[in-house]
N, C-alpha and C positions, 0 to 999 in steps of 0.2 A: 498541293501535295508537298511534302516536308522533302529536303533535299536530304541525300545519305552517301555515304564513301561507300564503296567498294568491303570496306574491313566487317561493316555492317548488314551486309547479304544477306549473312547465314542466320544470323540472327531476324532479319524481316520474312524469313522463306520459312524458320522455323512458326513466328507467328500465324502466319498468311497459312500453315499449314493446320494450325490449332484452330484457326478459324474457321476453316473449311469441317473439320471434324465437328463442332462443333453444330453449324449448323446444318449438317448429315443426320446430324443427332437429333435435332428438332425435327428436319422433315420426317425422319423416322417415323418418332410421338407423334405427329400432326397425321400421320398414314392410319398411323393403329388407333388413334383417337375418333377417324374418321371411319374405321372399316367397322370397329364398336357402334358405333352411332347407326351405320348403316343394318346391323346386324342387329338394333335395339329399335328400329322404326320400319312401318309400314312405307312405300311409295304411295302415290293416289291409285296406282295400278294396283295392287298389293292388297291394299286396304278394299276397292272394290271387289278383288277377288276373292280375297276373305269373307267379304258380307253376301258376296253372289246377287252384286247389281252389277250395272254397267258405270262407265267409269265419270260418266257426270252425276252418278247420283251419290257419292262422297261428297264432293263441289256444294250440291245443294242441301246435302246434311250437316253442312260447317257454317255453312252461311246462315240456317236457322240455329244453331249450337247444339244440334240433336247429339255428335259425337264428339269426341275428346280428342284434342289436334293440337299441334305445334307448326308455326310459321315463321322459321326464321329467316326470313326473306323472302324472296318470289313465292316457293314450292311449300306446300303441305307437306308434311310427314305426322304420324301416328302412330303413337306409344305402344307399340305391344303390349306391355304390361298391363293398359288400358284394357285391352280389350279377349286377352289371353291370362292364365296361370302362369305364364312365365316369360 
C-alpha cells in the first residue's frame, strides 16, 4: 500500500468515494441484467408447469433434445420465446 501525508486525504476519500459509486453502478446493471433474464426464462419448475408434466419430465426431454434449453452452468433454464409468442 503506497504511503500518503495527511494533505493527501481528501483527495484519496474523494477517489475511494468514486469508486464505491461506481461499482454501485455495476451491481445495479448486474441486478437488472439478472431480473431481465429471470423474467426471459423458464425455471425447470416453470417449464414443467407450463407443459403440465411433472418436473423430471423436462430433465428427460433435454437429455433426448426434444425441447429448446439453455445451460449455463449447473441449472437449465428455457427460452420463453421458445416456446411462447412472446
Amino acid at each position: 500500500m503506497n504511503q500518503f501525508g495527511f494533505d493527501k486525504l481528501p483527495e484519496i476519500v474523494r477517489q475511494l468515494f468514486e469508486m464505491v459509486e461506481h461499482i454501485e453502478a455495476m451491481l445495479v446493471k448486474m441486478q437488472k441484467g439478472r431480473q431481465q433474464n429471470d423474467e426471459q426464462h423458464f425455471t425447470i419448475a416453470e417449464a414443467a408447469e407450463y407443459l403440465n408434466v411433472t418436473v423430471a419430465a423436462p430433465y428427460a426431454m433435454t437429455s433426448r433434445r426434444l425441447i429448446p434449453f439453455n445451460k449455463p452452468g449447473k441449472r437449465l433454464y428455457f427460452l420463453k420465446t421458445d416456446w411462447t409468442n412472446g
